[in-house]
N, C-alpha and C positions, 0 to 999 in steps of 0.2 A: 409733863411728869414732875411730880413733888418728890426731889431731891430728896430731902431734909426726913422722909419717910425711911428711904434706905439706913438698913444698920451699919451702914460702913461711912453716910456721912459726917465729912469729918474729921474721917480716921483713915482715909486714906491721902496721897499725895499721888501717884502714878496709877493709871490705869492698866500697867500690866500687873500688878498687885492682886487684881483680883481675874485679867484675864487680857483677848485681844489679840494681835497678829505678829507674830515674828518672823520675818526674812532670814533666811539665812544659804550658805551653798557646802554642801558635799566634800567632803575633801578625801572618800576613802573609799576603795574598792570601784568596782562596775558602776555606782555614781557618781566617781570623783566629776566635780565640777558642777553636777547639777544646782538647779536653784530651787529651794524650795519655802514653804510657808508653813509656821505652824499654825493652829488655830485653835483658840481656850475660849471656850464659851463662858469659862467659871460655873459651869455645873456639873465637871468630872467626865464632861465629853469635850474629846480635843482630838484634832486629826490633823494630818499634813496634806498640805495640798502642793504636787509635786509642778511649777512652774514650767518648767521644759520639757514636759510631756502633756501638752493641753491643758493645763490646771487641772489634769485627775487628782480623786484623791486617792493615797494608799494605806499608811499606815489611818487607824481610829480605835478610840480607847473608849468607853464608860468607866468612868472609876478605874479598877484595876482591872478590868475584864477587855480582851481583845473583840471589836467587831465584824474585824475581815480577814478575808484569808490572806495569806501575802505567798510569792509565786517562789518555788527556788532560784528564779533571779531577785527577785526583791527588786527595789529601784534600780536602773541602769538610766546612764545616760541616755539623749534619745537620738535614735538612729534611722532618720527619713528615710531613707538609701533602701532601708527593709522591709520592701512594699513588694515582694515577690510571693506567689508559692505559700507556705508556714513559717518563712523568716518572721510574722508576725508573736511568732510565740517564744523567738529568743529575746523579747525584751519586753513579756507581760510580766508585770510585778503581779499580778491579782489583784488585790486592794479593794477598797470601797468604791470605788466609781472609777471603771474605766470607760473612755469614748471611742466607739467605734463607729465609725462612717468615713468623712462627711456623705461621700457619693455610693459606699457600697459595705454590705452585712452583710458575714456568709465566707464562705469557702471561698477558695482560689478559683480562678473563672477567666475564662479569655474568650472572646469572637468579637465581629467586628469593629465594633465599639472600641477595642481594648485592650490591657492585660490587666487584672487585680487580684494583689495577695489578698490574704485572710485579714477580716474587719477594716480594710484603708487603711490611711497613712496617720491619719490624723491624731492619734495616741500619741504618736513617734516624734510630732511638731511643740515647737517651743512658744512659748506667749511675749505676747509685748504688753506688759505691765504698767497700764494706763492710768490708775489709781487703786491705793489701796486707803481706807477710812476705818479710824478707831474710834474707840468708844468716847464718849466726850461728857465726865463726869459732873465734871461743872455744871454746865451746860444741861447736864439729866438725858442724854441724847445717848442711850445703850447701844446702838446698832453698829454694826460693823461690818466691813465688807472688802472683799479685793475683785478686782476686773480684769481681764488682759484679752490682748485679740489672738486668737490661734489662724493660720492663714495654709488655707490646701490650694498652692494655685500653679501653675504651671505657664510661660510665657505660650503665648500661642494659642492658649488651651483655657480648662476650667480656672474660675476666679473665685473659688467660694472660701468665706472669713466665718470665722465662730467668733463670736464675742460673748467672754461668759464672767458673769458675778456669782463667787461665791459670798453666801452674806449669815448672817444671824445675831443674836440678839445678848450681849452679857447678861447672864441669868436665866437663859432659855438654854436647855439640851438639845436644839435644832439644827438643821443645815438647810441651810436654802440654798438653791442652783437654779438661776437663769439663765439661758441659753439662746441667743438669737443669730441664725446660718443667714446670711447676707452672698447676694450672686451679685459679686462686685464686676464682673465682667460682662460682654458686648453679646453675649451668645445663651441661649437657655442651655443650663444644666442639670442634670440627675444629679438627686439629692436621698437619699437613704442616713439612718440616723439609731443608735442603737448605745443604749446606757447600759455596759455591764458591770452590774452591782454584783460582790461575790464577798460572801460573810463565811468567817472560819470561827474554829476553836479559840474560844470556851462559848460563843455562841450559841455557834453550833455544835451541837454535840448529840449520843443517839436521844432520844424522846424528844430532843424540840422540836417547835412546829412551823412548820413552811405554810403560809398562811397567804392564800390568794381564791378567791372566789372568782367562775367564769366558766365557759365552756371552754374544751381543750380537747387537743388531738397530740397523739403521740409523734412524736418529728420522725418522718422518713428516714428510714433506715436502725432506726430502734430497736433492739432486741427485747423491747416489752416485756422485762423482766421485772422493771420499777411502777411504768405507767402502763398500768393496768387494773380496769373497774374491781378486781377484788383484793387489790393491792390499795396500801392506804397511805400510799406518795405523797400525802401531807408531813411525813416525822421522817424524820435525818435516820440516817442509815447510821448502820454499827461499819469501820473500813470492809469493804469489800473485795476481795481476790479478784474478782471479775473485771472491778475495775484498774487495775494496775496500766501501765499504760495510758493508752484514749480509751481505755475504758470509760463509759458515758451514757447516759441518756439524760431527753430533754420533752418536752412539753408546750407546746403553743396554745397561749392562752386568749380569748375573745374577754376581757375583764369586765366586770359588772363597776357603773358607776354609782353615787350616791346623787343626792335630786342635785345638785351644781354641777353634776358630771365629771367627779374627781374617782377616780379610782386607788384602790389601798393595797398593800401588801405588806409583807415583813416576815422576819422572823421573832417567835416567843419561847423563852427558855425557862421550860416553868422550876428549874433547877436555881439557877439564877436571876429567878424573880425580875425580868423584864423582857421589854420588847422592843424592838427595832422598827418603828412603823416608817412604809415609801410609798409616797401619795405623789400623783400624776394625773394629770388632764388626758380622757381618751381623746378628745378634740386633737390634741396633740402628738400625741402616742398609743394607736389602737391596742397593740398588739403589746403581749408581756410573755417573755419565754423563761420557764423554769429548767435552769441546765442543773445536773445534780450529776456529780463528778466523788466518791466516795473511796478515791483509792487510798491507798497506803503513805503514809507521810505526805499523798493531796487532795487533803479532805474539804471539799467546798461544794458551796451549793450557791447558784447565783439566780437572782434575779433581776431580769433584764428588761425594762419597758421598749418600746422604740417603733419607728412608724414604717415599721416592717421586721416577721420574721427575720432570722437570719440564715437566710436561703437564697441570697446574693442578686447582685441587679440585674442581670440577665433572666433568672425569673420573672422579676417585676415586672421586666421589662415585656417578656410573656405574658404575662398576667393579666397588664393594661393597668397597672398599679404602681407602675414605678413614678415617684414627684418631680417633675421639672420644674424649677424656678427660673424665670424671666429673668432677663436682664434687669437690677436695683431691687429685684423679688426680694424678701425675707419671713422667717417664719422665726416662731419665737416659741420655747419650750422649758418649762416649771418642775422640776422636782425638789419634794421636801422628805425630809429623814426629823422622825419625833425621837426619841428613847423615851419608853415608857417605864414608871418604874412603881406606879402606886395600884394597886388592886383595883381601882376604880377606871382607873386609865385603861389597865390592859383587861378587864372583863370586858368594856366598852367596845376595842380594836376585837378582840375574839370572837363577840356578839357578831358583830358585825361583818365577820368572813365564817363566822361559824356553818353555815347552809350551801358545802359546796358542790359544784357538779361538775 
């Protein structure tokens, strides 16, 4: 890369001047203590990535515009211990990327195997912050990136490690997430795996467009009020009374890939002249579920890739679907986040999921 091209060289001396990673930890409320990370791309997207809850991310901005919803807990410390029953939903921030697995998606569920709360434990775990890399101006070397190992293990029992880099590029509006689940332990384990992405106001708001191309079925137990063929469950609802509460419904989606086999989705706010695009490997992540949640003060609509429903492991396990990984097994899984902001960009992304079924 030729430096000396850039209009800032020269003119600058620090690389957080223009963007880059800052650590930093919590010292108020339900997060006192936590650790977290901000993240500037230098192109007016910038999010935090919460350390002690698996490197999710919560808070995310475009410019002045919010792209996630955030939970009425907002950040909380994180609290392992809450792996019962729906203890899992007193310490969901919502945010832009939360992880749910390692071993199980889905409701609360017990038999032999077992007991597991709602989505696993793994949100609820802290990272061991292996390296973090900045931008290196000098040098012409824009990339940046932070790692840490999240670990769901149990003496006696499952051994399974997430090791994840968040990364992207000063000057790019991107996020990139890699993610590699490792069965550090002596015994094959069930592995289930589920990214809930969940975009709020001013996003989302009524006429934008939830944008996924695929075959789909309504999730069991639905009251087919939203997913339904003469319904047009692509555009954001106005709040709904119905949904107050668990008010809810949700959608299982079969995603269509492009000729490398990467599949697309997002949200487009033709109000706010942009878009949200979330590109995934079906190789990876078959399965994408649209949750669309419109109540009153919780307005979100999320979408979720992951290499299962989340209809929990004892289906799978039904099913003949559920993943075991070998002992030293590992599987390794890719998502990027674009922000689209110029007419060419987002006819492109629209084109291209525009033909749904």
């Amino acid at each position: 890369m030729d430096v000396k091209k850039k209009p800032w060289h020269e003119k600058v001396s620090h690389y957080s001047q223009l963007g880059g990673i800052e650590t930093s930890i919590l010292d108020n409320g339900a997060g006192r203590g936590t650790r977290i990370a901000w993240v500037n791309t230098g192109t007016g997207l910038r999010y935090k990535v919460v350390i002690d809850r698996a490197m999710d991310i919560v808070d995310a901005f475009y410019q002045h515009y919010s792209l996630a919803w955030i939970s009425h807990n907002g950040v909380t410390a994180p609290r392992y211990s809450l792996n019962k029953g729906l203890d899992w939903l007193q310490t969901f921030g919502g945010g832009l990327v939360t992880t749910c697995g390692l071993s199980h998606v889905g409701g609360p569920e017990s038999d032999e195997y077992g007991e597991r709360g709602l989505h696993g434990p793994i949100s609820n775990s802290p990272a061991e912050i292996i390296s973090i890399i900045q931008p290196d101006l000098v040098a012409g070397n824009l990339d940046m990136s932070i790692t840490g190992i999240i670990r769901q293990t149990s003496v006696l029992g499952d051994q399974l490690i997430l090791k994840r880099t968040i990364s992207g590029t000063l000057g790019e509006a991107s996020i990139r997430i890699h993610d590699e689940v490792i069965n550090e332990g002596n015994t094959v384990a069930p592995h289930m795996l589920l990214y809930h992405l969940n975009f709020g106001y001013p996003l989302v708001d009524e006429g934008a467009e939830i944008c996924w191309k695929g075959k789909w079925k309504s999730r069991d137990g639905n009251p087919d009020i939203i997913f339904r063929e003469d319904n047009n469950y692509h555009l954001c609802s106005a709040p709904l009374d119905s949904h107050a509460g668990s008010g809810e419904e949700a959608a299982i989606i079969d995603p269509v890939t492009d000729s490398n086999g990467w599949c697309t989705c997002g949200i487009y706010n033709p109000g706010l002249q942009i878009a949200l695009s979330v590109r995934f490997k079906k190789a990876q992540l078959p399965i994408l579920t649209n949750w669309q949640h419109w109540g009153k003060g919780e307005y979100v609509t999320g979408l979720e890739p992951g290499t299962h429903p989340p209809t929990g492991q004892a289906r799978a396990r039904r099913e003949g679907n559920l993943i075991f990984l070998a002992p030293g097994e590992r599987r390794n899984y890719e998502l990027q986040f674009d922000i689209l902001s110029t007419p060419t960009a987002i006819w492109q992304f629209r084109t291209e999921l525009s033909s749904t079924t």
